[in-house]
Backbone as JSON Lines, residues from 0, in Angstrom:
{"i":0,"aa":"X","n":[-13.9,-51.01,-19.38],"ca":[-13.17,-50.37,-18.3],"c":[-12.16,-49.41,-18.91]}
{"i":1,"aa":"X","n":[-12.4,-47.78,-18.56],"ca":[-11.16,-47.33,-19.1],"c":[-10.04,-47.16,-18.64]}
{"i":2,"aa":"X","n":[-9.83,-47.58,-17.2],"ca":[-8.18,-47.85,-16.6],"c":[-8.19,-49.25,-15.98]}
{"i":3,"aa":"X","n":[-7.16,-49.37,-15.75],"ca":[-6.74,-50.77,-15.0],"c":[-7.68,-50.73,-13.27]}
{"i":4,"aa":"X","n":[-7.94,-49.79,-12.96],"ca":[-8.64,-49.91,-11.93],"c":[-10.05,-50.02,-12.24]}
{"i":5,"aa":"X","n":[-10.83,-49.59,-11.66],"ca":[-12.03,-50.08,-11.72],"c":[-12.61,-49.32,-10.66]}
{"i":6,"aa":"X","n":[-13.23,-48.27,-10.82],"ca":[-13.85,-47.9,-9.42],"c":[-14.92,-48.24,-8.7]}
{"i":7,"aa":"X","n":[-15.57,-49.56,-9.2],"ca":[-16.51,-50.09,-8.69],"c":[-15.98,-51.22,-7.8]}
{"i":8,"aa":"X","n":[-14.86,-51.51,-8.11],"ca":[-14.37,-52.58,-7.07],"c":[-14.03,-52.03,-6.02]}
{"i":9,"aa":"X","n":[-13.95,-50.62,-5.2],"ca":[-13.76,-50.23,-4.18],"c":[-15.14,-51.12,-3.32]}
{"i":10,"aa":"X","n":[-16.35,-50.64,-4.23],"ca":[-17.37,-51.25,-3.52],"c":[-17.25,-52.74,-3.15]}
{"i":11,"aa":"X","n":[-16.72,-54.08,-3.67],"ca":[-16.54,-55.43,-3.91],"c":[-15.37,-54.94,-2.58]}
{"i":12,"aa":"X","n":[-14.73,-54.35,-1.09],"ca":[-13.74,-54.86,-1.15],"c":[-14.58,-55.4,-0.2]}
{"i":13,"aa":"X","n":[-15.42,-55.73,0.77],"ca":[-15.89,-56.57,1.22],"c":[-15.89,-57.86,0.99]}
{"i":14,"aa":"X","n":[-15.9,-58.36,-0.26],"ca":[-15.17,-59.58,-0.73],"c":[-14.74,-60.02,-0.38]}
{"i":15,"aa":"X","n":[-13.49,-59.39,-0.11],"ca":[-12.01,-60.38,0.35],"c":[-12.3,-61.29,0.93]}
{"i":16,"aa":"X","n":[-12.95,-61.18,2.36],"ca":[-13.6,-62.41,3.1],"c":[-14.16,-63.82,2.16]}
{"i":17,"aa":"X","n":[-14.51,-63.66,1.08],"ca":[-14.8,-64.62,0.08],"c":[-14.15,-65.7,0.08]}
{"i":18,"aa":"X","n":[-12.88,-65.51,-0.17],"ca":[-11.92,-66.92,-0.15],"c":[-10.92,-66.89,1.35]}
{"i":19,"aa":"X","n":[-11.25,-66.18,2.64],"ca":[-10.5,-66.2,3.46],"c":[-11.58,-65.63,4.7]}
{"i":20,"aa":"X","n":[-12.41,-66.31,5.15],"ca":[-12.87,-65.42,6.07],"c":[-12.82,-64.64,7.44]}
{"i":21,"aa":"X","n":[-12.19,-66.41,7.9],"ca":[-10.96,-65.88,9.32],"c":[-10.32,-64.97,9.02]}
{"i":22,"aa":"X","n":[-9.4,-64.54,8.26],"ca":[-8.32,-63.73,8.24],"c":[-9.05,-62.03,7.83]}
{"i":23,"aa":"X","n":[-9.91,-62.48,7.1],"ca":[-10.99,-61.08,6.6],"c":[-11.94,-60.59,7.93]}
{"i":24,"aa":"X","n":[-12.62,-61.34,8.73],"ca":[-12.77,-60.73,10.2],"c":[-11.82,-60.32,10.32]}
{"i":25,"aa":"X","n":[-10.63,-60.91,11.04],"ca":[-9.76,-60.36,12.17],"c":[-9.23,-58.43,11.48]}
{"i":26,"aa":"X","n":[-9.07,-58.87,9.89],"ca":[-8.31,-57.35,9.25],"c":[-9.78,-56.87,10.02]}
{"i":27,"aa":"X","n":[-10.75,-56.67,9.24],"ca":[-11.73,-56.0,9.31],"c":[-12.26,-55.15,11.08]}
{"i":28,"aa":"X","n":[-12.3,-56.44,11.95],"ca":[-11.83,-55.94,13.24],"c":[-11.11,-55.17,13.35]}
{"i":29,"aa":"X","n":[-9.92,-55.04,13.28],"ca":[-8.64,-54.3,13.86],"c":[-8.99,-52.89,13.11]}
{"i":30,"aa":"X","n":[-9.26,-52.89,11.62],"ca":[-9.36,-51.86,10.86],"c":[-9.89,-50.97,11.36]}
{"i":31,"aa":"X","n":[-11.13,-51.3,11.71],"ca":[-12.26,-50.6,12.51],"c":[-11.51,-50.19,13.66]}
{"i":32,"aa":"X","n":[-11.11,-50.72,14.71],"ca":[-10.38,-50.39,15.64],"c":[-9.58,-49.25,16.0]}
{"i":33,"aa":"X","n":[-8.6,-49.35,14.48],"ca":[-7.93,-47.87,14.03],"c":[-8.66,-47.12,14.03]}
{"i":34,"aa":"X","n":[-9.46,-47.07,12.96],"ca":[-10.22,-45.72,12.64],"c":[-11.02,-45.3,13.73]}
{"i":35,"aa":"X","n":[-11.5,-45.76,14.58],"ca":[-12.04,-45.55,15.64],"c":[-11.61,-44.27,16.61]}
{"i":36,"aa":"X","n":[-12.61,-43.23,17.32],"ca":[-11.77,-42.26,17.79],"c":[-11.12,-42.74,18.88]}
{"i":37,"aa":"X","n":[-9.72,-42.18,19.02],"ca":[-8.85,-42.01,20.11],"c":[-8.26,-40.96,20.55]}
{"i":38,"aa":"X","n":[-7.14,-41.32,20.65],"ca":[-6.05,-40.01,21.36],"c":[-5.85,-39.03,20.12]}
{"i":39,"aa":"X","n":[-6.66,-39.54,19.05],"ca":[-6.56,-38.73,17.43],"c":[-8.17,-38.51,17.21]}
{"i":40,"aa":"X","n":[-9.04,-37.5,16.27],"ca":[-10.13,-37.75,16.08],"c":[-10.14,-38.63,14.48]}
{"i":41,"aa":"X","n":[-11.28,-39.13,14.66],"ca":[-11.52,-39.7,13.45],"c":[-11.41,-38.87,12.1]}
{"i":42,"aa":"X","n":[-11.66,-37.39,12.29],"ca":[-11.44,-36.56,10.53],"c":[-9.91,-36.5,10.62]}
{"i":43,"aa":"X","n":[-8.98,-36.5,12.12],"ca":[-7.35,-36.5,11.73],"c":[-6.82,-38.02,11.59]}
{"i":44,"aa":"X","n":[-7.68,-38.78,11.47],"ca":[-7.37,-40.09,10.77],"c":[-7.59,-40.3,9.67]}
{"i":45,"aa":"X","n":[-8.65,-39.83,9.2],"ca":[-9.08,-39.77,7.76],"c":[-8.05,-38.67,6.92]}
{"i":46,"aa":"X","n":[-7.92,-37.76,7.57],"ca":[-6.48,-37.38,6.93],"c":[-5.35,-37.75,6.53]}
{"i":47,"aa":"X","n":[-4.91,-38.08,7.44],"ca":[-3.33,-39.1,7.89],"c":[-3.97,-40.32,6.59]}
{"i":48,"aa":"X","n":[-5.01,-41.05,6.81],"ca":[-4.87,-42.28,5.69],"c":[-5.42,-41.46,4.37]}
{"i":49,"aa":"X","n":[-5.47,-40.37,3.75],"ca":[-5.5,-39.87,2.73],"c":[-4.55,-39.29,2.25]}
{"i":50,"aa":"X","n":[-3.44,-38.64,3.4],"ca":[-1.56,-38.5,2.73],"c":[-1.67,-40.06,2.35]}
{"i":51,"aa":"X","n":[-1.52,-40.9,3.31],"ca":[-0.63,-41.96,3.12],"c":[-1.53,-42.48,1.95]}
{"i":52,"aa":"X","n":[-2.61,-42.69,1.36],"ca":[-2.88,-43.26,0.22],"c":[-2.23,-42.46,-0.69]}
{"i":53,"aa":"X","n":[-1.93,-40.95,-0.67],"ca":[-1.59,-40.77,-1.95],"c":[-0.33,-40.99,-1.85]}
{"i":54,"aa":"X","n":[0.98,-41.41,-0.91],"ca":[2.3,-41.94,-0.93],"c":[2.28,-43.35,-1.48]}
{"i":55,"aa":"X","n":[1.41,-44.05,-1.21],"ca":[1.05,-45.45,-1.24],"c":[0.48,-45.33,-3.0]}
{"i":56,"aa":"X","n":[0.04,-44.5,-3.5],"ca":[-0.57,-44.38,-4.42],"c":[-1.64,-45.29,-4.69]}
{"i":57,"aa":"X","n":[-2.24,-45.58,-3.69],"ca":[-3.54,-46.66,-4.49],"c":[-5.02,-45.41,-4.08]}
{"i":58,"aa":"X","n":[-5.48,-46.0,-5.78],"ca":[-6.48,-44.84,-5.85],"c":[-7.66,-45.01,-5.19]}
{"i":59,"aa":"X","n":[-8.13,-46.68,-5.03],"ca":[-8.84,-47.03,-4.26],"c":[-9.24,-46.48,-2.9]}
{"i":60,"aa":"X","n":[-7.67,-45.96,-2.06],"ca":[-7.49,-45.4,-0.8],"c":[-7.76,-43.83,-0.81]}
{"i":61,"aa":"X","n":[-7.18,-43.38,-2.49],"ca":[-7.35,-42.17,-2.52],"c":[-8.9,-41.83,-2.72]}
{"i":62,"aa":"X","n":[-9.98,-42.45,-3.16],"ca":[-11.55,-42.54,-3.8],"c":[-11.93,-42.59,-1.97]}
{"i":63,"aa":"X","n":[-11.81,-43.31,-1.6],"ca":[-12.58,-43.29,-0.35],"c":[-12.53,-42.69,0.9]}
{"i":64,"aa":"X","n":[-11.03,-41.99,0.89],"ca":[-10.44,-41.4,2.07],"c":[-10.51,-39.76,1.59]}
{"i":65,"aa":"X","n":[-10.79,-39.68,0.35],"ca":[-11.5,-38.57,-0.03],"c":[-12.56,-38.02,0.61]}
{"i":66,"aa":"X","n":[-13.33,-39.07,0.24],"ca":[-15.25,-39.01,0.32],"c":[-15.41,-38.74,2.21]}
{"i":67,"aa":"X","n":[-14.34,-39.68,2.75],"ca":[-14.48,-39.87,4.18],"c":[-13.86,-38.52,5.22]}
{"i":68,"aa":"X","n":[-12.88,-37.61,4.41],"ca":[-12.53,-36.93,5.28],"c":[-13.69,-35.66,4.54]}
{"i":69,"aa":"X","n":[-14.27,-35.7,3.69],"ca":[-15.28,-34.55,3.49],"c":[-16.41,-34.97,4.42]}
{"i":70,"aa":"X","n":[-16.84,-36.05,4.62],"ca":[-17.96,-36.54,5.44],"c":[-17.78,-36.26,7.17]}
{"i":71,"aa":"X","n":[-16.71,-35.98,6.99],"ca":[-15.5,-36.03,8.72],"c":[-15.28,-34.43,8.63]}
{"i":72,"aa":"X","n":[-15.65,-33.93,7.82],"ca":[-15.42,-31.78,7.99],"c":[-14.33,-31.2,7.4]}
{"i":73,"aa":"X","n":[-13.76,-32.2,7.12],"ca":[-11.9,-31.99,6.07],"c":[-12.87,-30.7,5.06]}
{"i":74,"aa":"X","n":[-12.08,-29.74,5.59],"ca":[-11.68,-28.82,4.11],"c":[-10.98,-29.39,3.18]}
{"i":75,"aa":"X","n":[-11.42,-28.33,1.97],"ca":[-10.19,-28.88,0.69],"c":[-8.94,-28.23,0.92]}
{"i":76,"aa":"X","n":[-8.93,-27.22,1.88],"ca":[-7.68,-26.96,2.53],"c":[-6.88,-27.68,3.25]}
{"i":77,"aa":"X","n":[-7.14,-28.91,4.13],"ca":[-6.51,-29.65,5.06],"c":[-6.55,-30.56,3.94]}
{"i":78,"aa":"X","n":[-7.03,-30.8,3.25],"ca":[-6.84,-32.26,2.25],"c":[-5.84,-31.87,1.23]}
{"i":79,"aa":"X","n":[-5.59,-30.95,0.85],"ca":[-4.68,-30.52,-0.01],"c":[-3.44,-30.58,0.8]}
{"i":80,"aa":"X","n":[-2.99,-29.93,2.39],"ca":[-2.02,-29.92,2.94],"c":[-1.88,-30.99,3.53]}
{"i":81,"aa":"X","n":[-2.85,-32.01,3.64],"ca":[-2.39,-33.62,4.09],"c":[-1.41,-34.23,3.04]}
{"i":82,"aa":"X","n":[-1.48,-33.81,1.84],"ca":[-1.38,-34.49,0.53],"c":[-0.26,-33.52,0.23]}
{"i":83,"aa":"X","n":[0.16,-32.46,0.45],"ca":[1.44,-31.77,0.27],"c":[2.16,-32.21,1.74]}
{"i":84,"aa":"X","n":[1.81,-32.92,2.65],"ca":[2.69,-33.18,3.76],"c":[3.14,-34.54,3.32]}
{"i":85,"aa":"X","n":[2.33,-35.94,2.77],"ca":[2.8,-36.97,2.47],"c":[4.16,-36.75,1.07]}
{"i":86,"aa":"X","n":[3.87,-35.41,0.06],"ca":[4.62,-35.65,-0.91],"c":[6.14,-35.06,-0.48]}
{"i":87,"aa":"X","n":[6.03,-34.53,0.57],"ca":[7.31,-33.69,1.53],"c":[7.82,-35.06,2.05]}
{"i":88,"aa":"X","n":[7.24,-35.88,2.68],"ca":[8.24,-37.05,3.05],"c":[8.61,-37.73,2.41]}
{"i":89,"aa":"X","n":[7.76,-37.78,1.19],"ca":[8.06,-38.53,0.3],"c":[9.33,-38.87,-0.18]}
{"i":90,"aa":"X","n":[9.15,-37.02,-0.91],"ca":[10.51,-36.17,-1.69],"c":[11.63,-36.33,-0.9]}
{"i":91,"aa":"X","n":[11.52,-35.99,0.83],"ca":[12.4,-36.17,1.65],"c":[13.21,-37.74,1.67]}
{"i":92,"aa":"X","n":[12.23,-38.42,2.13],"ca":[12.83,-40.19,1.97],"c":[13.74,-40.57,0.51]}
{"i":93,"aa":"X","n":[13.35,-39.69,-0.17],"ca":[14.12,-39.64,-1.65],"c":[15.41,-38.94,-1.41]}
{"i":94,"aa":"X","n":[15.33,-38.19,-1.07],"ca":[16.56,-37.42,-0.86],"c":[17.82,-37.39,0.1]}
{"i":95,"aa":"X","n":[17.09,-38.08,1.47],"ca":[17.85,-38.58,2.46],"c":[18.73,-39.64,2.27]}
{"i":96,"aa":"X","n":[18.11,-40.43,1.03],"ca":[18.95,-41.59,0.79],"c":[20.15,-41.24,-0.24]}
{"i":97,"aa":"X","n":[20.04,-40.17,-0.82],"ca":[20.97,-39.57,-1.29],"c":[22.6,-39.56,-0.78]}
{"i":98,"aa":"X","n":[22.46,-39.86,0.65],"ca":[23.26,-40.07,1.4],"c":[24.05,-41.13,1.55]}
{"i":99,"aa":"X","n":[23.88,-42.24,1.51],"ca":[23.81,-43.39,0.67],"c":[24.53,-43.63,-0.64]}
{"i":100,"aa":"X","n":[24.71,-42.6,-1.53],"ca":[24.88,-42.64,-2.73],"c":[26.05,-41.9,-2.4]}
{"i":101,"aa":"X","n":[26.27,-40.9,-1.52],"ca":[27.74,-39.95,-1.3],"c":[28.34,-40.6,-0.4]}
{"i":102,"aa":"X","n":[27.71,-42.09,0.25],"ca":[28.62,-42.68,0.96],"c":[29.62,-43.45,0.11]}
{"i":103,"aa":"X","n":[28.81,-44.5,-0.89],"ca":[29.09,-45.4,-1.75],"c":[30.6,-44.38,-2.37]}
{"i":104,"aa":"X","n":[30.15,-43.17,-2.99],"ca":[31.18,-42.55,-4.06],"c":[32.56,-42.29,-3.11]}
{"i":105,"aa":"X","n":[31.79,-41.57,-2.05],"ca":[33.67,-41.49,-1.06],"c":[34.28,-42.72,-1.32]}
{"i":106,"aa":"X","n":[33.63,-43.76,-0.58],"ca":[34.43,-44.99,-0.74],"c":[34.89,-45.9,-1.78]}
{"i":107,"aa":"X","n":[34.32,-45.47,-3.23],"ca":[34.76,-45.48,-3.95],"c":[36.13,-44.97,-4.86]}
{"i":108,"aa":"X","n":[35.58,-43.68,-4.4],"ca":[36.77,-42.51,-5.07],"c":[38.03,-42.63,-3.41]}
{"i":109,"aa":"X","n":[38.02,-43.34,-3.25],"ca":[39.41,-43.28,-1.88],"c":[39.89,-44.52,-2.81]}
């Protein structure tokens, strides 16, 4: 294996159910559920969970939500700006808390 991941275990995640199966239906249900079209289409879901894998950073999410929003009509244009919109909140959530840190110092420095 040359990283700690393994990209064949994306395929194994069916598994999980292995040592839990009640609880591996019910995820598996609901999962489906999400992704399912709604008041969103399914390629702007496959988007949305391809920012959020790459905020989340698991590559697993990033390998498959790849494959799924090309299969769903995603340009490499909308996949690139899904993925520059998750690193904007990201950077943002980083920075907002900054605030936080100029609270601490006022009340310090008084």
């Amino acid at each position: 294996m040359s990283s700690y991941y393994n990209p064949a275990d994306l395929g194994k995640f069916g598994a999980i159910a292995d040592f839990q199966p009640q609880l591996a239906e019910k995820f598996f249900a609901w999962y489906g559920d999400v992704f399912a079209e709604g008041a969103l289409t399914q390629r702007e879901k496959s988007l949305i969970a391809l920012a959020v894998a790459h905020a989340v950073q698991c590559p697993y999410c990033i390998d498959a939500y790849t494959t799924d929003s090309l299969q769903k009509g995603a340009t490499e244009q909308m996949m690139m700006e899904a993925v520059h919109v998750a690193a904007a909140i990201r950077g943002g959530a980083s920075l907002v808390h900054g605030v936080m840190m100029m609270n601490k110092v006022n009340d310090v420095s008084m």
